[in-house]
N, C-alpha and C positions, 0 to 999 in steps of 0.2 A: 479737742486736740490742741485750739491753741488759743492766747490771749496775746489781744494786740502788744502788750506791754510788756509781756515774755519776747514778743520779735525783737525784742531789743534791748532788752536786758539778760532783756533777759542779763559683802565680802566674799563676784562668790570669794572669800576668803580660802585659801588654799586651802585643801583638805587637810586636815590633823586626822590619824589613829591614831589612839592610845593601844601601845601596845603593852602587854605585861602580864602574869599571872601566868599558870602553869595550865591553862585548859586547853592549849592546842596539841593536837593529837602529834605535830612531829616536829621539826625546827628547820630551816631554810639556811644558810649564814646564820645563825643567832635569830633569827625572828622567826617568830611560830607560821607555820603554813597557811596557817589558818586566816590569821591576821593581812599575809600578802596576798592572798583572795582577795582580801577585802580591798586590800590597797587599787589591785589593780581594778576590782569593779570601777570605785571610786576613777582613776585614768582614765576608763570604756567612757565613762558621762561624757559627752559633748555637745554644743552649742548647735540645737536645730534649726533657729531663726528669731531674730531679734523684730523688733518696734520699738521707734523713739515716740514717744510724747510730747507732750509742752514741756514740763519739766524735769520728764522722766525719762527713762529707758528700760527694757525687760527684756529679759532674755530664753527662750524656751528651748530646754535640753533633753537629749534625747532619753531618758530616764521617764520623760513626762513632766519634770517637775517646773517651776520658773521660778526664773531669781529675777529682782531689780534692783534699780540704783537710779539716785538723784533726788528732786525735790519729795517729801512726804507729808506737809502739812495737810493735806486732803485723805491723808492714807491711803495713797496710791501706790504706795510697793508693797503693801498684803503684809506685813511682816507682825502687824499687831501693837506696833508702835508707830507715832506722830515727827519721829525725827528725821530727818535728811540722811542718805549715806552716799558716800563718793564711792563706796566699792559695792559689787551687789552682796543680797541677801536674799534667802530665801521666802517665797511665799508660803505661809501657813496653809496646812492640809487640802495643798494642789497637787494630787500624784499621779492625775489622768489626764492632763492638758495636749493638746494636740494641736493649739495655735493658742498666740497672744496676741492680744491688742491694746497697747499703751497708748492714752489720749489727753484730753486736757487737765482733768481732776479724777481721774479713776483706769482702773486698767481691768478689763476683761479677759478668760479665758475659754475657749470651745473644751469640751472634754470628750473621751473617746466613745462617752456613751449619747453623744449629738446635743448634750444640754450647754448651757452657758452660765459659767459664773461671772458675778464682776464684785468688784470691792474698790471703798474711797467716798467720794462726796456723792450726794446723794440730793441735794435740796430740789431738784426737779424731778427726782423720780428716776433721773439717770443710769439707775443701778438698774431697772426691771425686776424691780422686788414685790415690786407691788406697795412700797411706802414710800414718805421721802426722808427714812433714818439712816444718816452716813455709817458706814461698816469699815472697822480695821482689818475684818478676814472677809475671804472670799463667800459671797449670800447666789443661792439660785436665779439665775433668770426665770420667773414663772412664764408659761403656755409655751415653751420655746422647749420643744424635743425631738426636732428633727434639722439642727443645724447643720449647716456643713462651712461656715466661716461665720466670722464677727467680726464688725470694723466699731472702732470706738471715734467720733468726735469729739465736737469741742462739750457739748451737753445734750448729746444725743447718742443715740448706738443704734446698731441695726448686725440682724442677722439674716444670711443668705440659706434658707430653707433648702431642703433635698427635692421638693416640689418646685425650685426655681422659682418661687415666691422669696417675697423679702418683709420681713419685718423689723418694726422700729419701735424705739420707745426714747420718751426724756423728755427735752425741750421741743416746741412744738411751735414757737413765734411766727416764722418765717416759712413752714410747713414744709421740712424739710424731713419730718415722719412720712409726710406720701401719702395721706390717708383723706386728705381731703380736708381735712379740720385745720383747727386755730388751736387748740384747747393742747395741752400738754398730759402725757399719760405716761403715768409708771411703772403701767403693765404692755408690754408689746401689742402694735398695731401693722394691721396689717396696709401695708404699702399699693396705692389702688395701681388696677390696671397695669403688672409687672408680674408676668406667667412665666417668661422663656432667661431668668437672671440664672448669670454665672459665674458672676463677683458681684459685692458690691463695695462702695468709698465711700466712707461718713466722713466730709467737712467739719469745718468751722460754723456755716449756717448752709450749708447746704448739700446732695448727698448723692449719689450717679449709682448708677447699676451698667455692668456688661450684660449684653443679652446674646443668647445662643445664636441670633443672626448677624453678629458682629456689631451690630451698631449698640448706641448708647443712649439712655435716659437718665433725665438729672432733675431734682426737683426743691425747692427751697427758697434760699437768700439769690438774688440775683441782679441787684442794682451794680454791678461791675463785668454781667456777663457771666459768670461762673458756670448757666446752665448749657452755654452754647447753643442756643435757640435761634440766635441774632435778636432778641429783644434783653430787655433789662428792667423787666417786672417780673417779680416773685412767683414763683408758680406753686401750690400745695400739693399739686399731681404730677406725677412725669411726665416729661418732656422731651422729643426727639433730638437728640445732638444733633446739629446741621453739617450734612457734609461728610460724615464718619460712620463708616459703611463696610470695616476692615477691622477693626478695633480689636485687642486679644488680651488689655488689661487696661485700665482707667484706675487713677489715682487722684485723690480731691485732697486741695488745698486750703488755705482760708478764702481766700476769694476767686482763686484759679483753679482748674482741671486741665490735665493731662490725659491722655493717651497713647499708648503703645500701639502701632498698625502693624497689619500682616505681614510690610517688607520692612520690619522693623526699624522706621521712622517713628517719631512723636510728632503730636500736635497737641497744643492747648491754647486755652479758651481762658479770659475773664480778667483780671487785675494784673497790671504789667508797668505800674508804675517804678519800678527797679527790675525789669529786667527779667521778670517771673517767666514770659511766656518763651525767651530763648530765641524771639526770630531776632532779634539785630537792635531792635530799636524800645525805648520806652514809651506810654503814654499816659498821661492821666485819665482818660477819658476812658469808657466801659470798654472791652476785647471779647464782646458775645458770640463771635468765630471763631472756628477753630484755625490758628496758622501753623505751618509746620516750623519746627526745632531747629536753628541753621547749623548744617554739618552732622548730623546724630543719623546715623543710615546701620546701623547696627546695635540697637535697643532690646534687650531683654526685659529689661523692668523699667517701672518708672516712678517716683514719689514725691508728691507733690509735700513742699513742708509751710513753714509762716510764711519766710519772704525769698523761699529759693526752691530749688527741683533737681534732684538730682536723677540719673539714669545710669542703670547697671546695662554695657555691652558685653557684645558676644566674644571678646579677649579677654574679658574678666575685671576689666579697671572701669572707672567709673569717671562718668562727666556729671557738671555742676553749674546754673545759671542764675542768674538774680540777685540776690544778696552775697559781694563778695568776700565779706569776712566769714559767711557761712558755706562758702563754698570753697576755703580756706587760700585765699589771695586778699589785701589789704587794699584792694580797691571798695567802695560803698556800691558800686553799680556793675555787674556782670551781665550783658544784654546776651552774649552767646553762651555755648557751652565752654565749659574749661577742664580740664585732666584734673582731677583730685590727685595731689603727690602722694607716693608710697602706700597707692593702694593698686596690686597688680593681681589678684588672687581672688575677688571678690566674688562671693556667689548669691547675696543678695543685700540690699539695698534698705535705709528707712531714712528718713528725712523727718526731724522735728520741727516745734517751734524754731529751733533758735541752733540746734545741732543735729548732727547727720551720723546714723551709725551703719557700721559694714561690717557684714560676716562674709569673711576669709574661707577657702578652700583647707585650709587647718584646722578649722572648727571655731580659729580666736576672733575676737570683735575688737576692730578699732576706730574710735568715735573722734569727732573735731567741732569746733565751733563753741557755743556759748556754754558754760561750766560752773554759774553761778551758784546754782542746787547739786553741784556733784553727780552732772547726769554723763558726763562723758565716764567717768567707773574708773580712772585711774588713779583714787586715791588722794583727790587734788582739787581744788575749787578753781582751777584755774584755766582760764580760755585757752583753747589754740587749735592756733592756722592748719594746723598741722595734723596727720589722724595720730592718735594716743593707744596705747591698747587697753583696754578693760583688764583688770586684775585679777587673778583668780577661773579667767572661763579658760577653759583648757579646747 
């Protein structure tokens, strides 16, 4: 999902019909009937839920299909070409998608027949192809046919099984696959001792599961606390979150996790050196407990991104903490939450490397923060404070 150096640096293009020729059976005003079917299917399309990436953004509508937009050196917008777009494009021969997940060098989709495609870099195996050959269209996850979500990391993935198991596959350093090992694997592994998962959040190096008793397990990178254990060594197995016993969605950052609680508070855990974890204060030092969010008492969602967290409440607008230019105020440090301007409509939430996008109760998306790859969609390489709207998503 993310690289350090993206935290800091870091079409759908309006429909055309050609209309013309004399094969529509009647005419409308001057346009064949035929053709304004078409038109208006084309209208019906709308924006089911987005994810931001490290340099990307994707968008899943409700036709099935996904478009992206922003950086593509890795071939992470599926389009079948290596170049960047500021506005989205469609992904090649994805017509069954049911969720996306945009992450640090590739972008994954669930499909409505429980398998997973991903497409883009591949050099650790990240794809779950079973090789490590980078793909411009979308390639099979093998052993994986009974998915019910995918979270993509930074060079890792994992999907959350209909059996409430969880499987992972990629990078494997830090053991943040779950499986016990060290060893890196391109075919999915199964994640140990994790029966009762209901979500799961694939990190930067490390990766949490919700489990049907509310509480949470986290397993991986962990010298900043990320796992919430109260210690600050690596685990390769999951790990009890301390303290969170209420939990109803978890969200993993580069070195912090989040939590949503059942009286819709947040709490997180792990790196809060600017302001990441929301209670008031920063520190250099590990944040291996969970503290609560100051002021956030009405949480819907929550998403942890590089070096900020944004949360979707139950009015529909949305708060922002840690990095203040990605939380779009010109401060460098935002230790509490803050009101994201002119977004009142929100219905849910993603949080990048470096920018933050929101889908609107109109179906539009409108993105803010870093803009260098054209991941905010407006046509524009250009940063801002401010949310923008994506061009083209209706």
């Amino acid at each position: 999902m993310l690289t350090r150096t993206a935290l800091f640096r870091t079409r759908i293009v309006a429909g055309v019909v050609l209309l013309g020729g004399t094969m529509a059976l009647g005419l409308v005003g001057g346009i064949p009937s035929k053709a304004m079917a078409q038109v208006a299917g084309l209208r019906s399309v709308r924006v089911s839920a987005i994810s931001a990436g490290n340099m990307h953004t994707c968008a899943l509508l409700s036709n099935h299909r996904v478009e992206c937009w922003g950086g593509n050196a890795y071939r992470q917008l599926g389009n079948g070409k290596k170049t960047n777009s500021s506005t989205p494009v469609p992904v090649n021969a994805v017509t069954t998608a049911i969720q996306v997940s945009a992450g640090n060098d590739r972008t994954c989709v669930l499909l409505s027949n429980h398998r997973v495609e991903c497409w883009g870099y591949n050099n650790y195996g990240q794809l779950g192809s079973g090789n490590t050959r980078r793909s411009l269209i979308p390639v099979l996850v093998g052993g994986v046919t009974n998915a019910t979500r995918v979270s993509v990391g930074f060079l890792h993935t994992c999907a959350l099984l209909s059996n409430h198991r969880v499987k992972c596959w990629g990078v494997n350093h830090w053991g943040q696959l779950g499986d016990g090992k060290k060893a890196n694997s391109p075919t999915p592994v199964l994640v140990s001792g994790v029966t009762n998962a209901t979500q799961v959040s694939a990190g930067y190096r490390h990766t949490c599961a919700l489990l049907s008793t509310h509480r949470v397990k986290c397993w991986g990178f962990n010298q900043w606390g990320g796992l919430g254990n109260g210690k600050t060594t690596n685990s390769r197995i999951p790990v009890p979150v301390s303290g969170v016993t209420n939990a109803i969605q978890v969200s993993v950052g580069v070195n912090d996790t989040c939590a949503v609680l059942s009286n819709h508070t947040v709490e997180c855990w792990g790196w809060n050196e600017i302001g990441q974890l929301g209670n008031g204060e920063t520190t250099k030092s590990p944040n291996p407990i969970p503290v609560p969010v100051s002021g956030v008492t009405n949480a819907t969602q929550v998403s942890a991104g590089g070096s900020h967290t944004v949360a979707l409440l139950s009015n529909h607008k949305v708060e922002c903490w840690g990095s203040g230019e990605r939380c779009g105020i010109e401060s460098s440090i935002n230790t509490t939450p803050v009101a994201v301007s002119d977004i009142m409509h929100a219905t849910q939430v993603s949080a990048g490397a470096a920018h933050t996008c929101a889908l609107l109760s109109t179906h539009r998306v409108k993105c803010w923060g870093d803009n260098y790859f054209g991941q905010l969609g407006d046509g524009t390489k250009t940063n801002s404070l401010t949310p923008v709207r994506v061009v083209g998503l209706h």
